[in-house]
C-alpha positions as CSV (number, residue, x, y, z in Angstrom):
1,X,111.7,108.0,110.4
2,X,109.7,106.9,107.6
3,X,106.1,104.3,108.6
4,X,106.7,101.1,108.4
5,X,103.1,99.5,107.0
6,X,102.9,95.4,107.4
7,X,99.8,93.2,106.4
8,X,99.1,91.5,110.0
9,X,97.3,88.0,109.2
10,X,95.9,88.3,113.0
11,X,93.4,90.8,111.7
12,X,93.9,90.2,107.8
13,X,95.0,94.1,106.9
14,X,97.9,96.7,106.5
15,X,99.0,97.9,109.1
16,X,101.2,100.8,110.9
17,X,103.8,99.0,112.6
18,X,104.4,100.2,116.2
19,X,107.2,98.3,118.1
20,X,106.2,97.4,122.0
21,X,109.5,99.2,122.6
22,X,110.8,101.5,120.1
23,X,114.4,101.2,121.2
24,X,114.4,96.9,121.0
25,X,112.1,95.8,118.3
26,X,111.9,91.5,119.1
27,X,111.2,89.3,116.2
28,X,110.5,85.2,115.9
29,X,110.7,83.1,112.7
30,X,110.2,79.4,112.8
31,X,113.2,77.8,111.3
32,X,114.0,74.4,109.9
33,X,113.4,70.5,111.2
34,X,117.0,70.0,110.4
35,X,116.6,65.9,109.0
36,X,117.0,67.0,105.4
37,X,118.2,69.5,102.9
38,X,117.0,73.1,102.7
39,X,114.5,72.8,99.5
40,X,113.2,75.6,97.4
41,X,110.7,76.0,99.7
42,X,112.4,76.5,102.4
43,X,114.6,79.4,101.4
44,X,112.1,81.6,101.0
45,X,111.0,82.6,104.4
46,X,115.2,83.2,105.0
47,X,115.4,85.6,102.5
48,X,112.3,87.5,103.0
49,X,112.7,87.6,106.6
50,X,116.6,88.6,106.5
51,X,115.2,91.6,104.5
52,X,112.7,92.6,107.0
53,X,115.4,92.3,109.9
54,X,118.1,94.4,107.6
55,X,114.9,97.2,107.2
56,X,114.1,97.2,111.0
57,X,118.1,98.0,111.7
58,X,118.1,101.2,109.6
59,X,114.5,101.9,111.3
60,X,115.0,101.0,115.0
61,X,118.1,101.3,117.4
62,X,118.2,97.6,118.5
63,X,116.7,94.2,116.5
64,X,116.5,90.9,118.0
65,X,115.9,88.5,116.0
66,X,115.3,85.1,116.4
67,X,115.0,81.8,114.4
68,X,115.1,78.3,116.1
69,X,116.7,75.1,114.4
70,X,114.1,72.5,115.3
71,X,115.8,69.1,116.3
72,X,113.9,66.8,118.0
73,X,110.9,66.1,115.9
74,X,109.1,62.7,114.8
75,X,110.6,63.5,110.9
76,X,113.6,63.1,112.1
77,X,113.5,60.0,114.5
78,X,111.9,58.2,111.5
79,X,114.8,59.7,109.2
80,X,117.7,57.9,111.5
81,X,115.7,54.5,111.4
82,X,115.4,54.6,107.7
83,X,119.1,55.2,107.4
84,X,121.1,54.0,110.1
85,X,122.6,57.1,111.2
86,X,122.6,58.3,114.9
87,X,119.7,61.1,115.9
88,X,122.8,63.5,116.5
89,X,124.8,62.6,113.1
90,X,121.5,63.7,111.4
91,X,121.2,66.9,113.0
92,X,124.2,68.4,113.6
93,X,125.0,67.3,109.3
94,X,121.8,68.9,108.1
95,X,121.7,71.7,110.3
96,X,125.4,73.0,109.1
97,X,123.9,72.4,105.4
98,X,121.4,75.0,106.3
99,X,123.4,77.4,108.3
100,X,126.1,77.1,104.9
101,X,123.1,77.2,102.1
102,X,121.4,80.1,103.6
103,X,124.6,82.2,103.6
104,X,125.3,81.1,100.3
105,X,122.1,83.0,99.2
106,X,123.2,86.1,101.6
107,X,121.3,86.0,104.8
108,X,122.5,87.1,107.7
109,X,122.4,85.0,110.6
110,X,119.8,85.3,113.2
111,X,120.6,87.2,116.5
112,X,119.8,84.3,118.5
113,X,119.3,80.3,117.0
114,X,117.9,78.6,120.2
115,X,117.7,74.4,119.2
116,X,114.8,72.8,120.5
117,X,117.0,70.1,122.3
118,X,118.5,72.7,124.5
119,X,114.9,74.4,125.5
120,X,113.5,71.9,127.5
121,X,113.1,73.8,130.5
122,X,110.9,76.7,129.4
123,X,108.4,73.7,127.8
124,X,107.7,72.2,130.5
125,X,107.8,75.5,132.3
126,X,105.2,76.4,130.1
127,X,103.5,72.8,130.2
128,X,103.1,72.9,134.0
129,X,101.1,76.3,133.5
130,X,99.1,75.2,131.2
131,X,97.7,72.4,133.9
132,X,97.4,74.6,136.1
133,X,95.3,76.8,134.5
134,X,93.0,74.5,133.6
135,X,94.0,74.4,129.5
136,X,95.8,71.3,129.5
137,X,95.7,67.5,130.9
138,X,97.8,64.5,131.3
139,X,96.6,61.0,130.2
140,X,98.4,57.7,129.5
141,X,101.5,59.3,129.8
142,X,100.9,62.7,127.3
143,X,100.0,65.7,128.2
144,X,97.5,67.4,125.7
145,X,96.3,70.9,125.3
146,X,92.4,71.1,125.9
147,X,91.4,73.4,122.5
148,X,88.0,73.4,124.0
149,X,89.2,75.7,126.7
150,X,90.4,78.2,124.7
151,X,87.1,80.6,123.0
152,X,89.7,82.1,120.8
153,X,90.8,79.2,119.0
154,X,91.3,79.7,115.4
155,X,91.1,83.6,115.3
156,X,94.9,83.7,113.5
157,X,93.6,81.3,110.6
158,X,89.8,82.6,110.8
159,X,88.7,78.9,110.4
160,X,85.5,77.2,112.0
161,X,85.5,74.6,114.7
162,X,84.7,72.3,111.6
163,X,87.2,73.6,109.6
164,X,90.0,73.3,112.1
165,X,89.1,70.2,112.9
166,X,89.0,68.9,109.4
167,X,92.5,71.0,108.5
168,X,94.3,69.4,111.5
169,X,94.4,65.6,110.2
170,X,94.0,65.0,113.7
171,X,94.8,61.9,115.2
172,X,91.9,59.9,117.0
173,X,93.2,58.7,120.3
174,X,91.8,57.2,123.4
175,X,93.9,59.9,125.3
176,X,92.3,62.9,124.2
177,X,89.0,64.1,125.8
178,X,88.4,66.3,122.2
179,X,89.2,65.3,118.8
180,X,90.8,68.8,118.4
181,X,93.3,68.8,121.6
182,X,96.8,68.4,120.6
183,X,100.3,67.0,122.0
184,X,102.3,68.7,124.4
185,X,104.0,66.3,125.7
186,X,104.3,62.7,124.6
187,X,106.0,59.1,126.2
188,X,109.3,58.2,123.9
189,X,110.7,54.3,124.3
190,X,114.1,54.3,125.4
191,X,115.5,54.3,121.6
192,X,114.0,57.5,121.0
193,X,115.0,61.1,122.4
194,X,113.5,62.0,125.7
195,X,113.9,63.8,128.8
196,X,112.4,63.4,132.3
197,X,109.0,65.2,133.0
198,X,106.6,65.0,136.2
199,X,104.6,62.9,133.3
200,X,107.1,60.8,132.9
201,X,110.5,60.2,130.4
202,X,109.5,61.4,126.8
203,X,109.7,64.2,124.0
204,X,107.6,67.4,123.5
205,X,105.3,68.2,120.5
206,X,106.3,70.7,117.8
207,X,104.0,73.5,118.6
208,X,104.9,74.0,122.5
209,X,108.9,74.6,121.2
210,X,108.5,77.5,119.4
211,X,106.1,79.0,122.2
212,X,109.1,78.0,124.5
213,X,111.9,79.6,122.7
214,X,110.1,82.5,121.7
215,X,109.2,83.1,125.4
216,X,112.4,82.5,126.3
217,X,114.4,84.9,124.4
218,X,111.6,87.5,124.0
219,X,109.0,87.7,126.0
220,X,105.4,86.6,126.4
221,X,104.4,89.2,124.2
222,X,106.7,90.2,121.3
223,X,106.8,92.4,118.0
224,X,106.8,90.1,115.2
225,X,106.3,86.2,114.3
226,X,106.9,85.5,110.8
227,X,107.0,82.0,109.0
228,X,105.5,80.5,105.5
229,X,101.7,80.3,105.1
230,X,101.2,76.8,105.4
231,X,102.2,77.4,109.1
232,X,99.3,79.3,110.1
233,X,97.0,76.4,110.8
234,X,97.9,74.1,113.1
235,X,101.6,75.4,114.2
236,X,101.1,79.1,114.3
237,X,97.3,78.7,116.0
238,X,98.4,76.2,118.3
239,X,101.5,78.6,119.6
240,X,98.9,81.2,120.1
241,X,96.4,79.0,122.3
242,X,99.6,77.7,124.5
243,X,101.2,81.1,125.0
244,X,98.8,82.8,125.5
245,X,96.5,80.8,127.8
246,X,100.3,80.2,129.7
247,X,100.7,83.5,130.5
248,X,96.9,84.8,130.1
249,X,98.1,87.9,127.7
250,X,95.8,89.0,125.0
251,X,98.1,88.3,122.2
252,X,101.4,86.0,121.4
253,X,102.7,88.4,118.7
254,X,101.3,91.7,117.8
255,X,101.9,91.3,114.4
256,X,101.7,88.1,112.2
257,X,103.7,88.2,108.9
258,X,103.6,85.0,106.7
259,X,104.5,85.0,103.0
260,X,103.5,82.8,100.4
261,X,104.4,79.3,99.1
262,X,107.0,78.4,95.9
263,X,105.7,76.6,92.9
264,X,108.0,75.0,90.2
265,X,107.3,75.7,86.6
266,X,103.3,76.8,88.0
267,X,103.2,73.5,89.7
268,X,103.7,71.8,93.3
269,X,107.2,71.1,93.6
270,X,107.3,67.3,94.2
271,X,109.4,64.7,93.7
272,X,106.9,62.5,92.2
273,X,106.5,65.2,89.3
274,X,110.3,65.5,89.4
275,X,110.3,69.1,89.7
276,X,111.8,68.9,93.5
277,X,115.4,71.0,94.2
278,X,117.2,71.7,97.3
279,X,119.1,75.2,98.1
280,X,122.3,72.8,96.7
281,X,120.6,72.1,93.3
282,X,120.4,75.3,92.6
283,X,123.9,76.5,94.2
284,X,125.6,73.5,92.2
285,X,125.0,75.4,88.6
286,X,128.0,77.9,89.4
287,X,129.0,81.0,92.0
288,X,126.3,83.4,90.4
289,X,123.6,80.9,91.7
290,X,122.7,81.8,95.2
291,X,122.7,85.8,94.7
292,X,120.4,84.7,91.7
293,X,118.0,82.7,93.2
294,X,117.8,85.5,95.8
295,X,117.2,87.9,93.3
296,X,114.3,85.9,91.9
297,X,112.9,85.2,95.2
298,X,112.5,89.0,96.0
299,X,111.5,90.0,92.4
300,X,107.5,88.5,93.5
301,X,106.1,90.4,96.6
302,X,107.0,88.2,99.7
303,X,103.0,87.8,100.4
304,X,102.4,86.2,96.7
305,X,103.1,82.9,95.2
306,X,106.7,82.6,93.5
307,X,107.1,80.6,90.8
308,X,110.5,79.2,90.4
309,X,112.1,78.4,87.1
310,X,115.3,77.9,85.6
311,X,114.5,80.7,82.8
312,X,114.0,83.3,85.7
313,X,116.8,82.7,87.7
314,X,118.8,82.9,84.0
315,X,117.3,86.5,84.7
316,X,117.9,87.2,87.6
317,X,121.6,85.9,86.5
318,X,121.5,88.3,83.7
319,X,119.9,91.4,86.1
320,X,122.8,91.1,88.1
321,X,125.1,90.9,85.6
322,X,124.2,94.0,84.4
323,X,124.8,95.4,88.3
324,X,128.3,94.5,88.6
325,X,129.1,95.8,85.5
326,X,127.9,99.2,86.3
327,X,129.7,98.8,89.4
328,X,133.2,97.8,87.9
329,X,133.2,100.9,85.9
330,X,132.1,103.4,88.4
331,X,134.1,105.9,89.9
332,X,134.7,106.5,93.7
333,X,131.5,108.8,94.8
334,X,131.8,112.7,95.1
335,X,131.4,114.0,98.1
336,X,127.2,114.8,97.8
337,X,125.6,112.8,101.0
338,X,122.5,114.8,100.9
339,X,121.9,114.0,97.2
340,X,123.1,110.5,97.8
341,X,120.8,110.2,101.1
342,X,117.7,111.3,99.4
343,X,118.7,108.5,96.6
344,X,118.6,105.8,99.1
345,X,115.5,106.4,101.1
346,X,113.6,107.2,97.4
347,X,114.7,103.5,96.6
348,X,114.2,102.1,99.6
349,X,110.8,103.5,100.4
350,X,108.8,100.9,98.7
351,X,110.4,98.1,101.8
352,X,108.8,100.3,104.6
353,X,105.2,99.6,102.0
354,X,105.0,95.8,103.4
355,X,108.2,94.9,102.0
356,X,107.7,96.1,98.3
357,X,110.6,94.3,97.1
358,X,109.6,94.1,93.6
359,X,109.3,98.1,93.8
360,X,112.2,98.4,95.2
361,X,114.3,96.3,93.2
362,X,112.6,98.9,90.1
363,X,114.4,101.8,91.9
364,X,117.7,99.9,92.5
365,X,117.7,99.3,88.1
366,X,116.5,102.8,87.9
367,X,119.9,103.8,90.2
368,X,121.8,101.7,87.7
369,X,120.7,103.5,85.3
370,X,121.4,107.4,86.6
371,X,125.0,105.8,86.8
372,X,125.4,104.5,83.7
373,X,124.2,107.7,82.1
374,X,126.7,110.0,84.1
375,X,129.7,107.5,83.3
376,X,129.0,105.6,79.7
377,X,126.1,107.8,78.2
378,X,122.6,108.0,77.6
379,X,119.1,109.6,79.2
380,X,118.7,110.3,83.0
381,X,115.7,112.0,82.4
382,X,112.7,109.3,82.8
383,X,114.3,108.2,86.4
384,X,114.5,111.4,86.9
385,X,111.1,112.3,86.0
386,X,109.8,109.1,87.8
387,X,111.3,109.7,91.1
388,X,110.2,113.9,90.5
389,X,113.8,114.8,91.2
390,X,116.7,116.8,89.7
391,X,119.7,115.2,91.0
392,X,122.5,116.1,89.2
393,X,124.4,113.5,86.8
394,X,127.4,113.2,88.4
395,X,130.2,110.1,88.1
396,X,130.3,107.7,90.8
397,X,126.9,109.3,92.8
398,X,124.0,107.2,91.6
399,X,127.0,103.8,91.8
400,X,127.2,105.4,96.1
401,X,123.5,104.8,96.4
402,X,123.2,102.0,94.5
403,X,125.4,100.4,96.8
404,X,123.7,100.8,100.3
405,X,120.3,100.7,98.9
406,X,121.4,96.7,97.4
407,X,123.0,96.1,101.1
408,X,119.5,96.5,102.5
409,X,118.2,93.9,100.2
410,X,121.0,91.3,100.7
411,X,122.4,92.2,96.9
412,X,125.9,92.3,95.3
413,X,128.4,91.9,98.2
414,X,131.0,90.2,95.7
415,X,133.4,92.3,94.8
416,X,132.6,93.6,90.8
417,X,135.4,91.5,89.3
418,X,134.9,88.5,91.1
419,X,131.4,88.4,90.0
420,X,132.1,89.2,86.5
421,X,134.9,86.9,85.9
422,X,133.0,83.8,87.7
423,X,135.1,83.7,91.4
424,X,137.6,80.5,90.5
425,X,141.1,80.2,88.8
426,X,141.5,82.4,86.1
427,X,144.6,82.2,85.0
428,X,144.5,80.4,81.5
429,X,141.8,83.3,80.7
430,X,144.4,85.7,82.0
431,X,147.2,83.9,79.7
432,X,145.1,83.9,76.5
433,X,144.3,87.6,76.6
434,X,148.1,88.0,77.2
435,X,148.9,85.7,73.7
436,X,145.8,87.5,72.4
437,X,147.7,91.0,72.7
438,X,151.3,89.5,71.9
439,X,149.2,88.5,68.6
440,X,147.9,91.7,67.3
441,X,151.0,93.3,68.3
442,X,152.8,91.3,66.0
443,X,149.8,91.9,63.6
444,X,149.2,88.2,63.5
445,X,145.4,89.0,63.3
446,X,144.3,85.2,62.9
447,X,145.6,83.8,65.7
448,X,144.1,86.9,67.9
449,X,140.6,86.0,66.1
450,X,141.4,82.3,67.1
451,X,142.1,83.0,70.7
452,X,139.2,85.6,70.8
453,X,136.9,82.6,69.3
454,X,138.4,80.1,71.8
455,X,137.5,82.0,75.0
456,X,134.3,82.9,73.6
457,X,133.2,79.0,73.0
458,X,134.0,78.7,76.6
459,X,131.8,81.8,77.6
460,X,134.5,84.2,78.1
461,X,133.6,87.5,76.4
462,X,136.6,90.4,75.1
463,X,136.2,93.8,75.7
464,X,138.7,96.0,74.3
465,X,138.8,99.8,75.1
466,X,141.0,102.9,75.4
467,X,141.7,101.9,79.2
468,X,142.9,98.1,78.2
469,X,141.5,94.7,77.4
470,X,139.1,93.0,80.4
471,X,136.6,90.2,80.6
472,X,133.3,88.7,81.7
473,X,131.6,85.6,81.8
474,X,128.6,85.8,78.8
């Protein structure tokens, strides 16, 4: 089994990555406040974190893997009284948006998707321990965790008292016995979501739901807690001081993984500069979009900044377009599985590196190209020489590798054809090509150049060979 290095932001370096339990690897993500659309943004952490879960199934026996749907939440209480619509409309609308854009860009659903509303127990579970360990207090109806009783506070961010307490916008309130301490617990009106506590009816803070749900489903001390980097400080600290002064363990998650944050055109994506898309923007420009805009998201290492434009996910369009077509012509695979073996685990070394997908997306073109040279032509000899092996050149072989090595990045599931004639109704394409041929066997060679131009003014490119005519989108 080949090491699996990960840069821990706990202590800020690669590391060698060794599971608790190296037959059940457990794994939490934070997941969406489900009051809106899935943004750009957003998107990100699904993809790169569905890649690390498919890389831990090759590597380990069993994978849980965990992502929560956060659904109570201030954002989204102020969300229903700006529109209208009930708490529960809002919710249960923008959570199956999510659940149906994220799919659309290939990632595999989460093992277990616990929903803040139904958690409830384990927070105040965890809430009550907190009081009674002297970390947390009750006042004016909140409860509040007592940052002041915890030494460690602010090791996952490596910030200052000052700076934390600058970072944290916190609120100044005659309830809190530090500026720093934070809600638990807080009173809701009986308009608002709420539950009965020992503190009386009300709502629980973000932080102490993921602590919850992550306790719940894997432990007090698990493998792995991923989420963006603007999550470290306050949501990601503040789940480390609850859980672990809950259930006095030294850590919350032995490693920390967070990747980096998505620009638009090198700038913040906002609204006000009118560079802001959801997941459905992009998904509205055609059937190629969402296996594009996965492909650009994993073309930029996972811990950099991406920056999105419409010119690279043309390329990544145009990348993947060059895929399928390799695929469409290859041959079934000769029966080689070492060869093919020591393909895939060449290619998908670079993922066991901290999720080198930009390396490894190299070595899936290289694959591409080994094919093409065994089935249309051309040099093997620099991926050959790259790679420092002497695989043979054989039809179908390189296409057998290419395959498995794209499944453990999430990449080109469609079937060839589909993706190369666009996935809708293609009958009138299918009827002009038949006209097209009826033409030039009648040697009526203009109106086979005038049906050629028509399909190619509507982006509908003719290839004609000794096998037959086919078709793909330009």
């Amino acid at each position: 089994m080949p090491t699996l290095t990960l840069h821990n932001s706990l202590t800020r370096r690669d590391e060698a990555f060794a599971p608790i339990d190296a037959e059940h690897v457990r794994v939490y993500v934070c997941g969406p406040t489900v009051y809106d659309l899935a943004h750009l943004g957003n998107a990100r952490p699904v993809v790169v974190f569905d890649v690390l879960a498919r890389l831990l199934r090759r590597l380990y026996p069993r994978v849980t893997y965990v992502r929560n749907i956060t659904d109570v939440d201030d954002k989204i209480n102020a969300r229903a009284t700006e529109s209208g619509e009930p708490i529960g409309a809002i919710t249960a609308r923008t959570t199956a948006d999510f659940h149906r854009d994220m799919a659309a860009l290939g990632a595999l659903p989460p093992d277990i998707e616990p929903r803040a509303t139904q958690s409830i127990a384990p927070m105040l579970a965890i809430i009550e321990k907190l009081i009674a360990r002297g970390h947390a207090y009750a006042k004016d109806g909140h409860v509040l965790f007592s940052v002041p009783s915890f030494p460690e506070y602010g090791q996952l961010s490596g910030r200052s008292p000052d700076e934390l307490l600058a970072g944290a916008r916190v609120e100044i309130a005659p309830y809190k016995q530090d500026a720093g301490d934070f809600v638990l617990w807080k009173p809701s009106t009986p308009d608002l979501p709420g539950w009965d506590s020992p503190w009386g009816f009300g709502r629980p803070g973000w932080h102490i739901e993921c602590s919850a749900m992550s306790w719940q489903h894997l432990g007090e001390v698990f493998d792995i807690h991923g989420g963006g980097d603007d999550l470290i400080f306050p949501h990601h600290e503040n789940e480390v001081a609850q859980s672990r002064c809950a259930f006095g363990t030294p850590r919350m998650a032995n490693t920390w993984l967070h990747n980096g944050m998505l620009r638009v055109n090198g700038e913040k994506m906002s609204k006000s500069l009118g560079n802001f898309f959801t997941v459905q923007d992009i998904l509205a420009r055609g059937p190629w979009a969402g296996e594009a805009f996965r492909l650009l998201i994993l073309r930029t290492h996972y811990r950099g900044l991406l920056d999105f434009s419409f010119e690279g996910l043309a390329e990544a369009k145009a990348e993947l377009d060059d895929h399928y077509a390799m695929l469409s012509r290859a041959p079934i695979a000769p029966e080689m599985p070492d060869v093919q073996t020591e393909m895939v685990a060449w290619a998908l070394a670079p993922l066991c590196e901290d999720l080198n997908t930009p390396l490894a997306l190299g070595r899936l073109r290289d694959l591409r190209t080994l094919e093409n040279a065994a089935t249309v032509g051309g040099s093997a000899a620099a991926v050959l020489h790259r790679a420092g092996k002497t695989w043979p050149t054989v039809p179908g072989l390189a296409a057998a590798a290419f395959r498995e090595v794209a499944a453990a990045l999430g990449l080109c599931a469609t079937a060839p054809a589909m993706w190369l004639q666009g996935g809708e109704d293609t009958g009138w394409i299918d009827q002009a090509i038949t006209d097209r041929l009826a033409a030039r066997a009648a040697k009526n060679w203009a109106e086979a150049d005038r049906l050629r131009d028509m399909l190619k003014d509507k982006g509908i490119i003719i290839e004609d060979s000794a096998k037959g005519t086919t078709w793909r989108r330009a």
